[in-house]
C-alpha positions in Angstrom: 149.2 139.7 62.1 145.9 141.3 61.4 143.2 142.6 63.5 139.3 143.5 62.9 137.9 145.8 64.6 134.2 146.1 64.4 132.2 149.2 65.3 128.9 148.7 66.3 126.9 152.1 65.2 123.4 152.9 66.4 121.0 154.1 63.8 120.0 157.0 65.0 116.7 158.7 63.6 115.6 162.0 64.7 112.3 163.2 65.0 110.5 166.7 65.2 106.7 167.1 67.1 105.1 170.2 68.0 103.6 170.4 71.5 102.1 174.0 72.3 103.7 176.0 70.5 107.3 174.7 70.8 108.7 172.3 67.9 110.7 169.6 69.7 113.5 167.0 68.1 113.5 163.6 69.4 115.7 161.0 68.9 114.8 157.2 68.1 116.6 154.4 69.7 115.1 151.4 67.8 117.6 148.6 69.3 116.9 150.2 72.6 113.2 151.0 72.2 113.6 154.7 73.4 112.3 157.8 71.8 113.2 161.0 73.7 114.0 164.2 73.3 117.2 165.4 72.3 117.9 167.6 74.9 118.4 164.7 76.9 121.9 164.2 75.1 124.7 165.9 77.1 128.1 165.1 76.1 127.0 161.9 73.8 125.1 160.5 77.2 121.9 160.3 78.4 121.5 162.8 80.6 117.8 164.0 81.9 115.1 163.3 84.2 113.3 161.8 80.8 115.5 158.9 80.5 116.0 158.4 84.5 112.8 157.3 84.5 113.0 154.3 82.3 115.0 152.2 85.2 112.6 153.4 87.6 109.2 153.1 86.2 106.6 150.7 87.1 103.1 149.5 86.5 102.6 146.8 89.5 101.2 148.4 92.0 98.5 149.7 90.0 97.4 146.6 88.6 93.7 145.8 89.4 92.7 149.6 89.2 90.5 151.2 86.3 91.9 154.0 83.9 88.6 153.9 82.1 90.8 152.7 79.2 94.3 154.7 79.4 97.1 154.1 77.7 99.1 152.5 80.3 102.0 154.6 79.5 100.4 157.2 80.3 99.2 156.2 83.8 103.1 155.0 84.2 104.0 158.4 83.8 101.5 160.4 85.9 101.2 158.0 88.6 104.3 156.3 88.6 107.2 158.8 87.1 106.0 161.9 88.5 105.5 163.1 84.5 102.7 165.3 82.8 101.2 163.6 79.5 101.3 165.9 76.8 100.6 165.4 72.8 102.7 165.9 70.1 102.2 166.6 66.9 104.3 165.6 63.7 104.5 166.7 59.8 101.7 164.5 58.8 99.3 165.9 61.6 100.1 162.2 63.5 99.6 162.9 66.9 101.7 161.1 69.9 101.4 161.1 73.5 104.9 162.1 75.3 105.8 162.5 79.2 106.9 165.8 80.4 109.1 166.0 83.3 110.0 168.9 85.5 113.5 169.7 84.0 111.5 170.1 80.5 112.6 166.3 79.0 110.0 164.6 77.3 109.9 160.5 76.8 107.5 158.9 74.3 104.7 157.2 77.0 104.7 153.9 74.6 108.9 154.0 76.5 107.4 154.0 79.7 105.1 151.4 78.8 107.7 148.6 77.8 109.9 149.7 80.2 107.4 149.7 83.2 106.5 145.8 82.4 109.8 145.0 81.6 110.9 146.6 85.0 108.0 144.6 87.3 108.9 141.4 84.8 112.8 141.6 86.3 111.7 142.3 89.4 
């Protein structure tokens, strides 16, 4: 008798940005549309106020309002995650806006933004 036994392995890619003066890694969940910070990874689990946030974020009740043109991620973090916005910068000088929370995680705002409408979509 034979078995197969698939394993199922994430890519993982890992990122680097500077914000201030700190140089921060970030991983990249591409089947899972998350890009957050690696100290978010305790024990091989997810594990910070960063990635809390994704099944708690929402956009609904701020629907009708005017942001002047903000990226809605970044209005679902300040508004609706309790996050800063801060910008990171890569290798190439790219620049990417990120959401800071209180224990020092950071979550790429474009995450809060397809998590947000995906949240008030199940809903």
């Amino acid at each position: 008798m034979f078995f197969l036994f698939a394993i199922v392995v994430q890519a993982v890619e890992t990122m680097s940005f500077r914000i201030g003066m700190r140089s921060i890694q970030f991983r990249n969940l591409p089947e899972q549309r998350i890009l957050i910070s690696q100290d978010c990874f305790k024990s091989g689990k997810l594990s910070c106020l960063a990635y809390s946030a994704v099944s708690k974020v929402s956009l609904k009740r701020f629907e009708g309002e005017s942001y002047g043109g903000m990226n809605p991620g970044s209005i679902a973090c300040s508004k609706s995650a309790s996050g800063s916005v801060v910008i990171g910068i890569d290798s190439q000088r790219n620049e990417r806006s990120f959401c800071e929370f209180k224990d020092g995680s950071l979550i790429d705002t474009g995450t809060l933004n397809y998590y947000a409408r995906k949240n008030d979509s199940d809903r």
